[in-house]
N, C-alpha and C positions, 0 to 999 in steps of 0.2 A: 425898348429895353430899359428896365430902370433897375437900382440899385436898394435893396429892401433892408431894415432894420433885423439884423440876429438877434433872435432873442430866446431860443431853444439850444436845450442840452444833445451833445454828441456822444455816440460810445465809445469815441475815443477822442486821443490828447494831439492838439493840432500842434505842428513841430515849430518848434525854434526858428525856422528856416524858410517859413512860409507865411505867407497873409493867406484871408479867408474874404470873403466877402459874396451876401446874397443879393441874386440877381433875378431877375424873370425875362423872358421871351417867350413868343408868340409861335404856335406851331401851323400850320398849314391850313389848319379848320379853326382859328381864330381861337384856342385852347390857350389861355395864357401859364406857363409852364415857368416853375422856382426851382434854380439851383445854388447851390454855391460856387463860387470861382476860387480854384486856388491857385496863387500864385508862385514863384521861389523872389523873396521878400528882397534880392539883388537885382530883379527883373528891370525895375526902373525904366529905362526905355530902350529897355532889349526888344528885339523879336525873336519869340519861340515856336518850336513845335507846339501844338497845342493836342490833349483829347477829351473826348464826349464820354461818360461814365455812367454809368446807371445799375441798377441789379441791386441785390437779385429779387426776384419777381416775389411782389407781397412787401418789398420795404421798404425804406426811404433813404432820401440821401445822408443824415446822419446814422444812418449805418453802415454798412459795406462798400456803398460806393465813394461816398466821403473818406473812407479810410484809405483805401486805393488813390483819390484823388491829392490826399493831404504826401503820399507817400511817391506819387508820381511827381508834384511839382519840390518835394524834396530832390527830386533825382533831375530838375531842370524844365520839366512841361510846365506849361499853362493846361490847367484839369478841369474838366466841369464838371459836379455831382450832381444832378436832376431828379426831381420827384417826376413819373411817369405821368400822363393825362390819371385823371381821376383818381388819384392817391395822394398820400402829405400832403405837400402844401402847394401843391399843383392846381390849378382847376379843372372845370370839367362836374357835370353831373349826368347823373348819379353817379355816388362815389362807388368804388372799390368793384370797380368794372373794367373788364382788361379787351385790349381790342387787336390783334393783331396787324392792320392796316395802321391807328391811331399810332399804333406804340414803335412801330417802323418809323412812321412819321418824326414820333416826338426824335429820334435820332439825329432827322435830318435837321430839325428846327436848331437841334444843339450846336450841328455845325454849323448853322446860317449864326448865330451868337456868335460863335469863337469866331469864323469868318471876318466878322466885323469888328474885334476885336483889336486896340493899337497894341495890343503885345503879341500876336498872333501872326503867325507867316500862314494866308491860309491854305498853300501850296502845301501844307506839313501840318496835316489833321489826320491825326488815328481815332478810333473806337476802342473802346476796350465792355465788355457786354459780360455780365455776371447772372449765371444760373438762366432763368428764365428771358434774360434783356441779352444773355449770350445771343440766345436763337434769334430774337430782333435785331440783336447788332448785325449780324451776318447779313439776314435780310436786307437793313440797311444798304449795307456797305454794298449788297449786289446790286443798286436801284443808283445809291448816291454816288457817281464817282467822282463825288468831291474828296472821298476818305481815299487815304492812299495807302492805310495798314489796317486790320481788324485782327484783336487778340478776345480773349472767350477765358473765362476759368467757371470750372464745374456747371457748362453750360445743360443747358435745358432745352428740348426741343417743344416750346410749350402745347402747338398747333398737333402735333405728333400723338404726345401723350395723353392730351383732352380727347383727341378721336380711337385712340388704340389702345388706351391706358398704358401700366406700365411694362416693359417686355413687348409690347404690342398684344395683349393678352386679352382686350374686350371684343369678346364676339360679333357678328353684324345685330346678330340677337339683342343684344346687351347695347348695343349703341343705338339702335332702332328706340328702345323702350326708354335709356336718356332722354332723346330729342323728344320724343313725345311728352316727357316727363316736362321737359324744359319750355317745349310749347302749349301746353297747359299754363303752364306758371304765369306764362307772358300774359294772359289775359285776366289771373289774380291779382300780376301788378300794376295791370292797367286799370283795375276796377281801384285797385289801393292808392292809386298815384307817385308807387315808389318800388323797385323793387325789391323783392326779399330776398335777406345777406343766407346763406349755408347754416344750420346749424350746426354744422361740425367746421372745426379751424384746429388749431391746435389745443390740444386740454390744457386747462390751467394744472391740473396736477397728472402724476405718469402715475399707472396701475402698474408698470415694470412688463405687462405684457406685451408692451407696443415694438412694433418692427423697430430695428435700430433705428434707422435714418430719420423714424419721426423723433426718437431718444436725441437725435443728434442735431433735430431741428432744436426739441425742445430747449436742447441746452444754450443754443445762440437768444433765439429770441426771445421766452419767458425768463430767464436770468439776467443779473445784471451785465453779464458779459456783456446781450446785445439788444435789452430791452428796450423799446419806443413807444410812446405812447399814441403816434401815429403808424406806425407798423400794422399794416394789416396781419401778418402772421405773429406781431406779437400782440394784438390786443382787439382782432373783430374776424371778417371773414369774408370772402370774396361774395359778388354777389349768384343768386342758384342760376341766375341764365348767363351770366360771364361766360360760359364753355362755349355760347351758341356757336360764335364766325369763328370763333379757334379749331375746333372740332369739323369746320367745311374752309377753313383757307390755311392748305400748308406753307407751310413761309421757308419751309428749306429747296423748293422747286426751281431757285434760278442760282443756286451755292455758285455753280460752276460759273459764271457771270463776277464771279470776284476777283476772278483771274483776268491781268497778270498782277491783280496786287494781292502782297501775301497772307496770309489768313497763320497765327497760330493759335493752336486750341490746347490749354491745360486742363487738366481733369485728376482728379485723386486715383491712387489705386484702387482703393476701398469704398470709393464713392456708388454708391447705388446708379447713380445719373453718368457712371464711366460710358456707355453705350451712347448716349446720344455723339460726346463728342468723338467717337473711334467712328461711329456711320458718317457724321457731318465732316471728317477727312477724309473716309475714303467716296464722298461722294462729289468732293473738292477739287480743283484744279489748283496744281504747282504752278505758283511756289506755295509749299503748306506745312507744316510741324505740326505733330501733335505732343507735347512735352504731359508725361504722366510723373507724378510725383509720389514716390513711393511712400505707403503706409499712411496714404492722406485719405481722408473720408469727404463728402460732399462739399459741408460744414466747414472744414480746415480752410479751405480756399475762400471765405469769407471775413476774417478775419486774423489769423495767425500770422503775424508779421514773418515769425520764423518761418514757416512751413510756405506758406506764396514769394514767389521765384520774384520778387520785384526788380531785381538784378537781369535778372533774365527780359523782361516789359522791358525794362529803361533799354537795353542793346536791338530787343527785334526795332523798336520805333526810331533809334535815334539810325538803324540800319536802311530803315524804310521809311521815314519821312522824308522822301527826297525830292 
C-alpha cells in the first residue's frame, strides 16, 4: 500500500472538513488498484467506521464516487473512492474491460485497505456501490463477510442487462447472434494484439432524438457538470468483448446470502434503471429498504448534493456498523 502524488482535477469541491489523499492497493490477482482516502480532517487518531465506494460503471473516482466519499467522511467515515481493475488510474490491461468476478473482487481488496487502516475499526466496514458497482457491491458483500452494511444508489444489474438487455427484452435469438458476434471478434484481437473499444459510447453531440436517459447521461459526463478525461463514458468506450463473462455470470445469484446484514437500495423515480433495484429487493433477505426518491432520474443520484439522501447513508451505517 503506498501513498501517491494528486495531481488530477475533480468535479467537485473537496470540503473544508476533510483531507483527501491518493493511495493504491493490491487486489486478489495482483491488479494493483488507486484510490483516494478521505478522511474527517479531526480524525487524528480516532477510529472510524470506514467505507469502500466506487460507481458508477464507465467512471472514475474523481467523479461520483469521490463525491460521495468526500461527503461521507464530512458526516464522520473514513471513505475510499477507487478506480475499478482496468479503468483511471487503476491497473490492469487491457484497458476499459469490465469483469464481473475482477470487479467483485476489487470490493474486497478495498476492504482488505481500510481493514488495515490505523483510523479504521475494521469490525465497522460498509459498501456503498453506484449504478453499475451497485450490482458488484451486492455481489460483494454476499461472498465478503467482512462488510457488515451495503447501500446501492441508481444501481445496475450489469450481468443482467448485458445478457437480457434492457426490460429483459433480447431475445435468445438476439443473444445467440451477440456472442457469436463477440467470438469472432476475439480472434481479430488476437491477430491485432489488442482489443477493439465499441464504436459507439456516448455522442459527443445530441441529435435531440436520443432516449432520455442517454440526454441524461449526456449531460453528467460530456459537460462540465461531470466531465473526465479519464472516464470512459466521458471520453472512449468499453471494450466489443467486455459483455463476454457478464452476459454468462449473474452476480445477483447469492443476494439472499447478505442477510442478516442489511442491504439499502435507492433508486430515482424516474430513473430508467428503477427496475433493477425493486427485483434486487425483492429477491433480498431482511433486513432490506428500498428508499425511492421522488422526481429523481438515474443521473440525479450521481451527483446532486440535494436530491442523494446523504442524511439518510450517514444513519443506515452509523445504525449498522456495529
Amino acid at each position: 500500500m503506498n501513498t501517491l502524488v494528486e495531481t488530477e482535477s475533480y468535479t467537485f469541491n473537496l470540503s473544508e472538513q476533510v483531507t483527501r489523499k491518493k493511495v493504491s492497493f493490491k487486489n486478489r490477482y495482483g491488479i494493483t488498484l488507486v484510490g483516494d482516502l478521505y478522511l474527517p480532517k479531526d480524525a487524528q487518531n480516532k477510529i472510524l467506521a470506514a467505507l469502500a465506494i466506487s460507481g458508477p460503471f464507465g467512471a472514475v473516482k474523481e467523479q461520483s464516487s469521490g463525491l460521495y466519499a468526500n461527503q461521507m467522511a464530512e458526516r464522520g467515515f473514513v471513505a475510499l473512492a477507487f478506480d475499478a481493475s482496468y479503468t483511471g488510474e487503476s491497473e490492469g490491461e487491457p484497458r476499459n474491460v469490465a469483469s464481473p468476478d475482477i470487479n467483485t473482487e476489487d470490493f474486497s481488496a478495498a476492504i482488505d485497505f481500510l481493514g488495515l487502516h490505523e483510523n479504521v475499526d475494521r469490525n465497522k466496514i460498509g459498501i456503498i456501490g453506484i449504478c453499475g458497482f451497485g450490482g458488484f457491491a451486492l455481489n460483494a458483500t454476499a461472498i465478503d463477510k467482512r462488510v457488515k452494511a451495503v447501500a446501492t444508489t441508481s444501481m445496475y444489474d450489469m450481468s443482467r442487462v448485458s445478457a437480457k438487455g434492457y426490460y429483459d427484452q433480447t431475445s435468445l435469438k438476439d443473444r445467440t447472434k451477440m456472442l457469436e458476434q463477440m467470438s469472432l471478434q476475439r480472434w481479430k484481437d488476437a491477430k491485432n494484439g489488442t482489443p477493439a473499444l465499441t464504436p459507439f459510447g456516448l455522442p459527443d453531440t445530441l441529435s435531440g432524438k436520443e432516449p432520455q436517459f442517454v440526454k441524461d447521461y449526456y449531460d453528467y459526463y460530456k459537460t462540465d457538470r461531470g466531465f473526465h478525461p479519464r472516464s470512459i463514458n466521458s471520453n472512449s468506450s468499453w471494450a466489443v468483448t467486455s459483455p463476454l463473462s457478464l452476459m454468462n455470470m449473474p452476480i445477483m445469484t447469492y443476494i439472499e446470502e447478505i442477510s442478516p446484514r442489511p442491504i439499502l437500495v435507492i433508486a430515482g423515480e424516474n430513473a430508467h434503471s428503477r427496475y433493477f433495484s425493486e427485483d434486487a429487493i425483492k429477491a433480498a433477505v431482511e433486513p432490506k429498504e428500498l428508499m425511492i426518491i421522488p422526481d429523481a432520474v438515474h443521473t440525479d443520484l450521481y451527483d446532486k448534493v440535494d436530491v442523494i439522501p446523504f442524511e439518510k447513508l450517514k444513519d443506515f451505517f452509523n445504525e449498522n456498523l456495529i
